[in-house]
C-alpha positions as CSV (number, residue, x, y, z in Angstrom):
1,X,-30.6,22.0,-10.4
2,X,-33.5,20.3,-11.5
3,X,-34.7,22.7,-13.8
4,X,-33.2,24.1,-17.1
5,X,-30.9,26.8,-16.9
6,X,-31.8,30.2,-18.7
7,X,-31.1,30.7,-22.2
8,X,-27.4,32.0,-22.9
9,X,-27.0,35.7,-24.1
10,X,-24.1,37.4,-25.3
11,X,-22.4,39.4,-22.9
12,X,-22.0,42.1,-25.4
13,X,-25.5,42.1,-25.4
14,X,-25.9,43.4,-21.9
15,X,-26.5,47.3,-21.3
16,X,-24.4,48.3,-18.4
17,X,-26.4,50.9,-17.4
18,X,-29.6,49.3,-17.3
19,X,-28.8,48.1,-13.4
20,X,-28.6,50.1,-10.3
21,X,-26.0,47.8,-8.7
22,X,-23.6,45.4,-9.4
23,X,-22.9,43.0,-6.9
24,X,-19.3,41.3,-7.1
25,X,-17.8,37.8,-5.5
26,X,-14.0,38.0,-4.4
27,X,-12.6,34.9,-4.4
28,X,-12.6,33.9,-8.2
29,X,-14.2,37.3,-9.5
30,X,-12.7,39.9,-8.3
31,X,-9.2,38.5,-6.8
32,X,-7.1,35.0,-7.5
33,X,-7.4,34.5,-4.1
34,X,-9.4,31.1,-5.1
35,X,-6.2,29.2,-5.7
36,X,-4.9,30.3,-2.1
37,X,-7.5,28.9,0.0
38,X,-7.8,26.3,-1.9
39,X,-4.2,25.6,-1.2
40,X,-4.5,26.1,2.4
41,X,-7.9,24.1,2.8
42,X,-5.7,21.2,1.6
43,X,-2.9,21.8,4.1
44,X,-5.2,22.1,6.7
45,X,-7.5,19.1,6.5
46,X,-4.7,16.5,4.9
47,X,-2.6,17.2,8.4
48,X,-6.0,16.5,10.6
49,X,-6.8,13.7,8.4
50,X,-3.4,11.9,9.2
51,X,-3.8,13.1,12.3
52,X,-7.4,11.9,12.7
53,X,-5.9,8.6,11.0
54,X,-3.1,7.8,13.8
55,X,-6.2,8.4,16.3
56,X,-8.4,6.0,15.0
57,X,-6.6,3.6,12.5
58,X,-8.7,4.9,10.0
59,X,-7.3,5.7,6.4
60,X,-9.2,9.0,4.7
61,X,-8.7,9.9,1.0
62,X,-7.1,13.9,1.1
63,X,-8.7,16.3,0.4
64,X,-8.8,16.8,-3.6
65,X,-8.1,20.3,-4.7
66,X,-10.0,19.8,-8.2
67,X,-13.0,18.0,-6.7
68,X,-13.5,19.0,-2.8
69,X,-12.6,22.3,-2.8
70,X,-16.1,23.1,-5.2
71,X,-18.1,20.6,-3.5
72,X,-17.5,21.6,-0.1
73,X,-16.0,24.5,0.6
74,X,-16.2,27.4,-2.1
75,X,-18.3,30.1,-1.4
76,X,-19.4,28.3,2.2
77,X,-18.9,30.2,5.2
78,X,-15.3,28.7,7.0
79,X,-17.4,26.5,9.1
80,X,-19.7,25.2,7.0
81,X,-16.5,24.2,4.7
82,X,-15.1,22.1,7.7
83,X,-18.7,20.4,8.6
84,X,-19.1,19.6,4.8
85,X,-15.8,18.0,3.5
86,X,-15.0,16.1,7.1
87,X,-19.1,14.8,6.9
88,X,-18.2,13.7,3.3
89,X,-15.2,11.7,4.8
90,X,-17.2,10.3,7.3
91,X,-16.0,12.0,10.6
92,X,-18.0,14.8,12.4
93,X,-16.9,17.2,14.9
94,X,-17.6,18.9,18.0
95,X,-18.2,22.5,17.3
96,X,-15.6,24.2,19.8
97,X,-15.0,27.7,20.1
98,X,-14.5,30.9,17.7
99,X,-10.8,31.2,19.4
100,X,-9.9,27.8,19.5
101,X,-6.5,27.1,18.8
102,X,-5.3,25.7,14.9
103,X,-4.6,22.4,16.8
104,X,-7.9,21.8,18.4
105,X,-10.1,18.6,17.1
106,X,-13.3,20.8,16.4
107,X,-14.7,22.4,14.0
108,X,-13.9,25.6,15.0
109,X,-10.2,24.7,15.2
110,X,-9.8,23.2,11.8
111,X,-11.4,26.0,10.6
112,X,-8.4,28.5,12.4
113,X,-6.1,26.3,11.1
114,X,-7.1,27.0,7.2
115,X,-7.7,30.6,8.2
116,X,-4.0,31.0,9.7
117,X,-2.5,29.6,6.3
118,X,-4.3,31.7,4.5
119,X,-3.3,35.1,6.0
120,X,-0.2,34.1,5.8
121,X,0.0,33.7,2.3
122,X,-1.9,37.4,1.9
123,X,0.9,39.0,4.2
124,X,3.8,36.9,2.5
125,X,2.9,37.3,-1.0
126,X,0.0,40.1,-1.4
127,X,-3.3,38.7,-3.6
128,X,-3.6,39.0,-7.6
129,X,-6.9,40.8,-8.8
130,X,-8.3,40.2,-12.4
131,X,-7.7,43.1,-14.6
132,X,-11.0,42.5,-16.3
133,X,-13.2,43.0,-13.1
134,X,-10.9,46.0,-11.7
135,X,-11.9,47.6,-15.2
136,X,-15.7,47.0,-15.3
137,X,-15.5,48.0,-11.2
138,X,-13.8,51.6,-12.4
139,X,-15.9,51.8,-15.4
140,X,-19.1,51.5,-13.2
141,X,-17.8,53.8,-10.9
142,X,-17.5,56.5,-13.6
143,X,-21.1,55.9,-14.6
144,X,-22.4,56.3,-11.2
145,X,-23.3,52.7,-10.8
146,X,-23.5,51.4,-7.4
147,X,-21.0,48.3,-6.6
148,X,-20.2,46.0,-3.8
149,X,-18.2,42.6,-2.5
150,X,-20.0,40.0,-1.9
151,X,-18.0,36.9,-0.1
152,X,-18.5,33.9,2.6
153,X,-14.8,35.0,3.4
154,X,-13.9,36.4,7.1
155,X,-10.7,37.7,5.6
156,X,-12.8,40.0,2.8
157,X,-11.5,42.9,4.1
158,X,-7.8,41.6,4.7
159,X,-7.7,40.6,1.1
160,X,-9.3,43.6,-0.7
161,X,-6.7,45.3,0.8
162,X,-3.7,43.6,0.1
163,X,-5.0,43.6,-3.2
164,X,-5.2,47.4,-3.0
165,X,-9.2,47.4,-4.2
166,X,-10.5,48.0,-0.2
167,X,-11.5,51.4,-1.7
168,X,-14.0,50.4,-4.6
169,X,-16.7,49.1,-3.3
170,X,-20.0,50.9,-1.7
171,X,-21.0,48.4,0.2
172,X,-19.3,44.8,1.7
173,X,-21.2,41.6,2.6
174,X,-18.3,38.9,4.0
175,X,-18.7,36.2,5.9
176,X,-18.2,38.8,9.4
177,X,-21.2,40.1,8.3
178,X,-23.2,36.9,7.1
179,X,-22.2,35.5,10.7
180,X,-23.4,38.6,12.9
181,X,-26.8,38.8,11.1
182,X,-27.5,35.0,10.7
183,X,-27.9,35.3,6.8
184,X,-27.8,31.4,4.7
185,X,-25.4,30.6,2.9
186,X,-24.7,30.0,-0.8
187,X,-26.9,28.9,-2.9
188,X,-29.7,30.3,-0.3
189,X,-29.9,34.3,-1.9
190,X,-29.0,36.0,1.6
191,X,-26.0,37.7,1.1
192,X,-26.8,39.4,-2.2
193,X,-29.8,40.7,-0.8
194,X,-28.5,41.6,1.9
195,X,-25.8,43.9,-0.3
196,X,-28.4,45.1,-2.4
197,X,-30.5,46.1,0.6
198,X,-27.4,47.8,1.5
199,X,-27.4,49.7,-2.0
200,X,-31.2,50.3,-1.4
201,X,-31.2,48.8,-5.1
202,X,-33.7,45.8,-5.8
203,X,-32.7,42.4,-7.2
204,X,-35.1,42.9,-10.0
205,X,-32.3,46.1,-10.5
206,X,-29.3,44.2,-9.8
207,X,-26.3,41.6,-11.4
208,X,-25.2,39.3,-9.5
209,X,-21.5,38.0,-10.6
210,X,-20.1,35.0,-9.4
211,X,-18.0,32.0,-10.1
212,X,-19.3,29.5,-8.1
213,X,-22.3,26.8,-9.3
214,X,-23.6,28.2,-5.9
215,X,-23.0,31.6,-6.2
216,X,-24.8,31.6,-9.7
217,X,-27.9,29.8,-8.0
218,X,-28.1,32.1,-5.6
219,X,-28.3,34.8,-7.9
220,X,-30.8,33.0,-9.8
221,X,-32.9,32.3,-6.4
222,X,-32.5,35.8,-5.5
223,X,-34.6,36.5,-8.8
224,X,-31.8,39.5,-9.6
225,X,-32.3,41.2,-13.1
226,X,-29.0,39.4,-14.6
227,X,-26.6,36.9,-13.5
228,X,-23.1,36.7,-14.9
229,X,-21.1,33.2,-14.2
230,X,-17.1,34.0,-14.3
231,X,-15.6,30.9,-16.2
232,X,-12.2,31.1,-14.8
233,X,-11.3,27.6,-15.7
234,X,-8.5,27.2,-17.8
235,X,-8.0,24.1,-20.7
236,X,-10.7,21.0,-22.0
237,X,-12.9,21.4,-19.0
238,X,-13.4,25.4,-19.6
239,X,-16.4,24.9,-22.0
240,X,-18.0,22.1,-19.3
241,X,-17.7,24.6,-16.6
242,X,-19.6,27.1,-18.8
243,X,-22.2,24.7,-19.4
244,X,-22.7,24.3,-15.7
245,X,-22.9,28.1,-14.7
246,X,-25.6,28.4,-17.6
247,X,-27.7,25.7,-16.0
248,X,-26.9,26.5,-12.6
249,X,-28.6,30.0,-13.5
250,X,-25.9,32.0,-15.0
251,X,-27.7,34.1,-18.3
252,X,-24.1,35.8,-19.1
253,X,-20.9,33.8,-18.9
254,X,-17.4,35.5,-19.4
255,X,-13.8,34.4,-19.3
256,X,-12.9,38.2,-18.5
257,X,-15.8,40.7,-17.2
258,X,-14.5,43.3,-19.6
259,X,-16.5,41.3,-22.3
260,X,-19.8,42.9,-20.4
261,X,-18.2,46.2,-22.0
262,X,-17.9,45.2,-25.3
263,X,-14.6,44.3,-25.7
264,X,-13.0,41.2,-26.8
265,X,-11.7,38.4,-25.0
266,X,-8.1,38.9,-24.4
């Protein structure tokens, strides 16, 4: 963004109570479910790119878990990932069908492909939540604060539950919903207003929380009361990334959402 972010405040600064909803991302915020599609995003476009590359003779660079996955993919509905990174790469798709099958050269069967891997993984190994963001969840709850999921993902649902969280939430935006009611992506504001439409809670009443540079501007576009960025990232880069959420329109930024509470970072 063009513009300087807003100025950072302590998250033990913020009064919980003051908001009328709280409006969660999964992937990254509420479950380490980030990791997996990123995983599978890889599988799946590395095997069409050496596919693609025995059709045409080309050579294409894989897909980069560090770089692409943000870039491209996170926080974008499942089609709008596949359109982005294979653009980037210089290759564009016909759109193809919702059922196509996980082999099919369109967008719609890349897309299938990355979804297939990740369910897998959910039914295989189950999905880690973060034991900061189940707390604040619960502790909301208690007060009578409104909360809801907010995700591009499909698989929202599917992953909330193998996570064992399905029954937290008072409302759920995913990307079934974003789809059926032709809602913008992130960074447009949509989805979050959409949830807190749902809440019949304002923006101006709201927290948005979020990982994503994306998810952080939306928030920000949305105009919601606060906006806490989730800095998840882990060695040197950590204090970068929080840099970036603050300017990307993040007012709060937290390793672990129980900071919001007052307590310390683990």
């Amino acid at each position: 963004m063009s513009d300087a972010g807003p100025t950072p405040r302590d998250p033990a600064s913020v009064d919980v109570s003051a908001y009328g909803a709280w409006l969660f991302d999964m992937d990254g915020v509420l479950t380490k479910t980030a990791d997996v599609h990123a995983a599978a995003w890889k599988r799946a476009f590395d095997a069409f790119l050496l596919e693609e590359g025995q059709r045409t003779g080309a050579t294409y660079a894989p897909f980069d878990v560090a770089s692409d996955y943000q870039k491209y993919v996170d926080g974008e509905p499942r089609a709008d990932g596949v359109r982005n990174f294979l653009a980037a790469r210089g290759i564009s798709l016909p759109e193809g069908n919702e059922d196509d099958p996980p082999d099919a050269r369109s967008v719609n069967g890349v897309g299938n492909r990355k979804n297939e891997l990740v369910l897998e993984v959910m039914k295989t190994q189950g999905v880690a939540v973060y034991d900061g963001a189940v707390v604040l969840v619960k502790e909301l709850r208690r007060r009578g604060i409104k909360v809801a999921v907010v995700s591009a993902s499909e698989n929202t649902e599917a992953a909330l539950t193998a996570a064992g969280i399905e029954d937290l939430f008072d409302a759920r935006v995913d990307g079934l919903v974003v789809k059926s009611l032709h809602l913008a992506g992130k960074p447009a504001p949509d989805s979050f207003l959409e949830a807190a439409k749902m809440l019949e809670v304002s923006a101006d009443h709201a927290v948005v929380i979020e990982d994503a540079l994306a998810g952080v501007e939306a928030g920000r576009a949305g105009h919601f009361a606060l906006v806490v960025g989730v800095d998840n990232h882990d060695g040197a880069g950590s204090h970068a990334y929080a840099d970036q959420l603050h300017e990307h329109g993040a007012m709060v930024v937290v390793r672990d959402l129980r900071e919001v509470l007052g307590a310390p970072r683990p």
